[in-house]
C-alpha positions, -999 to 999 in steps of 0.1 A, spaced: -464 -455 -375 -495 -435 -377 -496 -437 -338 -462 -417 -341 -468 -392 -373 -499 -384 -349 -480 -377 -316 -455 -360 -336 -485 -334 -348 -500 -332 -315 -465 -318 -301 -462 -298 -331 -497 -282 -327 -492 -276 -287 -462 -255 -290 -473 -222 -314 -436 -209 -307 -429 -235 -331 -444 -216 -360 -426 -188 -345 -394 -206 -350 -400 -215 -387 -410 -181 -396 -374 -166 -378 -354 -195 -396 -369 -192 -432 -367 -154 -429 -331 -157 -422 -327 -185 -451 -346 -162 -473 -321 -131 -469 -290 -156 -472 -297 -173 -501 -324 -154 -523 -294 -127 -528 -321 -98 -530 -310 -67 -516 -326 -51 -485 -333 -17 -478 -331 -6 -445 -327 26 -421 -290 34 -417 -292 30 -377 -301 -10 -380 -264 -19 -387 -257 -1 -354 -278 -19 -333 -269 -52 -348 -232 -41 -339 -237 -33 -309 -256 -62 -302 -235 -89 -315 -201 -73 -304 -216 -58 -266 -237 -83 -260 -233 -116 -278 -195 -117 -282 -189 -103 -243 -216 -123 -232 -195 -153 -242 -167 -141 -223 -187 -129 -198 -200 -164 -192 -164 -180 -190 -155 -148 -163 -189 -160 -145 -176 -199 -142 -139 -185 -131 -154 -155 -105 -190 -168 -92 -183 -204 -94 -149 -210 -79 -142 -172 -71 -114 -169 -90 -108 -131 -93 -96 -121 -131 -92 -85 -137 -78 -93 -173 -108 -113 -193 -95 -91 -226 -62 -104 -222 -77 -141 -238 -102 -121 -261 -72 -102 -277 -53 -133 -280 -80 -144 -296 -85 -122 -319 -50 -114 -329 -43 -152 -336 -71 -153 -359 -57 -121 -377 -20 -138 -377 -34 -167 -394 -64 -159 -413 -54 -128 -426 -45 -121 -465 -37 -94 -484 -29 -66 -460 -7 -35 -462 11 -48 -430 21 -77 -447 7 -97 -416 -14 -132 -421 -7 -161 -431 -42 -166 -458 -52 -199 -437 -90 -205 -441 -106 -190 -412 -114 -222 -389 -71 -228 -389 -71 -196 -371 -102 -202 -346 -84 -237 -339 -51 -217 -333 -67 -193 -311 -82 -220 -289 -45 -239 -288 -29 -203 -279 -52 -189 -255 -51 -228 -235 -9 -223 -232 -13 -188 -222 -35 -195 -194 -19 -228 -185 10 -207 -178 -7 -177 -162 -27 -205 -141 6 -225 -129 22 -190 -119 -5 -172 -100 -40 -193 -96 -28 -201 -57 -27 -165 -50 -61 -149 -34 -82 -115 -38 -65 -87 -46 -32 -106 -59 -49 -126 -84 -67 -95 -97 -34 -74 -98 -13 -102 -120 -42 -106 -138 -49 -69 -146 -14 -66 -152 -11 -93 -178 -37 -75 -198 -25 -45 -195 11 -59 -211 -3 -79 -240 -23 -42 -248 13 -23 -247 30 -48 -266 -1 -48 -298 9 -11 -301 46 -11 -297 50 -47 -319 43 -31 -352 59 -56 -378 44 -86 -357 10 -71 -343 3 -40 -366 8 -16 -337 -23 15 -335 -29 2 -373 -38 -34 -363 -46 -63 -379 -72 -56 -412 -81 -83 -440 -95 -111 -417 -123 -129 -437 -160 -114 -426 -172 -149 -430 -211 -135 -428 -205 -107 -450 -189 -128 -477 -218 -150 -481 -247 -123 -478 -260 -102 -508 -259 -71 -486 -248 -57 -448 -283 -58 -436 -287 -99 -443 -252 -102 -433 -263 -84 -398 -293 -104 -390 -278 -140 -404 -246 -131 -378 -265 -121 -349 -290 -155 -353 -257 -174 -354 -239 -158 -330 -268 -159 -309 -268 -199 -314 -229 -196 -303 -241 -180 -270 -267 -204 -260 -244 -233 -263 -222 -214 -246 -248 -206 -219 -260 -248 -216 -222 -259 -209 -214 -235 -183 -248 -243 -170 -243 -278 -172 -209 -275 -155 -225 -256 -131 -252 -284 -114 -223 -309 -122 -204 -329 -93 -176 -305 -105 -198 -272 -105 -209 -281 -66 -168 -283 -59 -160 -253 -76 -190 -236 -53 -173 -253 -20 -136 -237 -33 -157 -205 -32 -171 -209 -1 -143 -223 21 -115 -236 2 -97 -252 32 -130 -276 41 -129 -285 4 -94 -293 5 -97 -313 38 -127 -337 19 -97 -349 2 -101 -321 -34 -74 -312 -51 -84 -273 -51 -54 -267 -74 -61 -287 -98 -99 -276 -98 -90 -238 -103 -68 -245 -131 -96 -268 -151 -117 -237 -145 -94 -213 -156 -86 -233 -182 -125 -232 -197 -132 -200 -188 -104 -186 -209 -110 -208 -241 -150 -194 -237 -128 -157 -241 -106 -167 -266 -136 -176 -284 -152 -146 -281 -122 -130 -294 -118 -147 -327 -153 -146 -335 -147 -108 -334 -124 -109 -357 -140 -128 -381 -173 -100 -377 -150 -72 -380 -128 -77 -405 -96 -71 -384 -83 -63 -353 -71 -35 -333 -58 -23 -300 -84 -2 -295 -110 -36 -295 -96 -50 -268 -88 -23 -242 -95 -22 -201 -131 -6 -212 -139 -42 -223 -128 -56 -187 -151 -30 -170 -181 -35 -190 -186 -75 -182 -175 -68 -149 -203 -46 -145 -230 -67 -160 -220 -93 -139 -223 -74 -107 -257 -59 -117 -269 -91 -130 -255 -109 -97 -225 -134 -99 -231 -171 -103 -261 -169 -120 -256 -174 -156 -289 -161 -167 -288 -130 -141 -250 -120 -161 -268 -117 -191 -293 -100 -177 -269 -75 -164 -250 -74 -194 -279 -68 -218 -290 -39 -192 -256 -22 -201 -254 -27 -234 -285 -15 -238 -281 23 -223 -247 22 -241 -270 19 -273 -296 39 -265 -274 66 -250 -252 68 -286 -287 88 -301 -289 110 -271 -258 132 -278 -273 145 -304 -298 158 -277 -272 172 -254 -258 203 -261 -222 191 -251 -190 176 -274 -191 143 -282 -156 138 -258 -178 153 -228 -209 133 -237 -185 97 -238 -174 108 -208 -208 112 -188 -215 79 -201 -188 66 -181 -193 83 -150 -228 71 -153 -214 36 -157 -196 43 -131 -222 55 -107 -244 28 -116 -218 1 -105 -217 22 -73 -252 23 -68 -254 -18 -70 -230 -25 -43 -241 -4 -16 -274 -12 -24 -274 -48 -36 -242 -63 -38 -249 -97 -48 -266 -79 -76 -305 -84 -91 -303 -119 -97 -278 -134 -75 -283 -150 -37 -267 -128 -12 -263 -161 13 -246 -179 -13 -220 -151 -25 -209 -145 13 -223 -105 12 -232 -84 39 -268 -71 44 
């Protein structure tokens, strides 16, 4: 026994990040549960937004795209379609107490579970329909699908709140911290949690038997299919997963937020992870976030520079996107298969 309790402190005492790891964890235990109240600059609930919404919650999805698009090359133009449903379901059920008279008052976990069962019918249909199709079909249904499910949360008022939305949604973290700045930091720690289990399954399905298929229906889906695969069936388990990761995503924001809007789950949403994956370089989960925290990061850093600029805030939102835009450009002619990813392996031209 002492042998043990020994080894045990000898582990303990060659790992300092362990010390590290205590500190972070009664720090956050501290602001939970002391109920003192913090004070802190006003721009520190900003960056905690932007960090759990651009980068934690997309990086969910963005890891579910990754497994669809840079494992098995499925090409999905409409990620936000299964974030919205995500979302919205959690409003329908979870809501109370709304001047839209919409939500049911379940306890929030009844709506995640609901989102999960929703979004795995949606795209079980979508992937019956239209996963055999290749390229630029896929991406167009897809992109169209989206695109629908965003027209009909405007024009569905009494069922999806229309431009109003969805509000009332329980802020789980918010209800159970003494103040926004606790709230902040004990959401992004969990979240965070959220996205590295996220992160181990897709990379576990990844080096899996089924992650090397899924990298041969990339590569040459015919060879695959004559080693006796059933590619179908393949695409649609991977649709399948990478949509619940989204749907997720989706309800999780609506549980940070406190309710749901179109304007949370529009195309911009589409084109941000899109981008982060192609800087960060597809099929490599750790090179998407990489990407992704690149972009979120001068979306963050660029919100305190219009005050800098001497142009509207409308033209300033809009140099941010041809920026964007020229970045994106900038990483395919120069390196398409992005910083991270293995230009062999995604089939790019030098």
């Amino acid at each position: 026994m002492n042998d043990y309790v020994s080894k045990i402190a000898e582990a303990w005492d060659a790992s300092p990040l362990n010390y590290l790891r205590v500190g972070i964890l009664v720090t956050v235990l501290s602001f939970l549960f002391t109920g003192v109240p913090v004070q802190y600059p006003g721009w520190i609930l900003l960056v905690f937004n932007v960090l759990i919404v651009n980068f934690v919650l997309y990086g969910i999805l963005l890891l579910g795209l990754n497994l669809q698009y840079g494992y098995a090359g499925i090409v999905n133009f409409g990620p936000v379609l299964f974030f919205a449903l995500g979302a919205y379901t959690v409003a329908i059920v979870s809501a109370e107490s709304t001047f839209t008279d919409i939500g049911m008052g379940l306890p929030w976990y009844l709506g995640v579970a609901a989102a999960i069962a929703v979004v795995l019918v949606v795209a079980f249909i979508i992937s019956l329909s239209t996963i055999q199709l290749r390229g630029d079909y896929l991406a167009v249904v897809t992109l169209a699908a989206a695109q629908i499910f965003h027209e009909m949360s405007i024009g569905l008022t009494s069922t999806l709140g229309g431009n109003i939305g969805i509000p009332g949604i329980p802020r789980i973290f918010h209800d159970v911290a003494p103040d926004a700045f606790s709230a902040g930091l004990v959401a992004f720690c969990a979240l965070s949690g959220l996205l590295i289990i996220s992160y181990a399954i897709v990379q576990r399905l990844g080096e899996s038997p089924f992650g090397r298929v899924l990298r041969g229906i990339r590569d040459d889906e015919t060879a695959v299919t004559f080693l006796g695969k059933d590619v179908f069936t393949y695409k649609v388990k991977t649709f399948l997963i990478g949509s619940v990761l989204m749907g997720i995503a989706g309800a999780i924001l609506g549980l940070v937020t406190g309710g749901v809007s179109p304007g949370y789950v529009t195309i911009d949403v589409t084109v941000l992870v899109w981008v982060g994956m192609l800087i960060g370089g597809a099929g490599n989960n750790k090179g998407v976030l990489v990407g992704l925290l690149t972009i979120s990061s001068f979306q963050l850093f660029t919100r305190f520079a219009n005050q800098s600029v001497p142009v509207s805030s409308e033209t300033f939102a809009s140099l941010r996107l041809m920026a964007i835009g020229l970045l994106m450009i900038l990483i395919i002619v120069y390196r398409p298969q992005g910083i991270f990813g293995d230009r062999k392996k995604l089939d790019v031209e030098a």
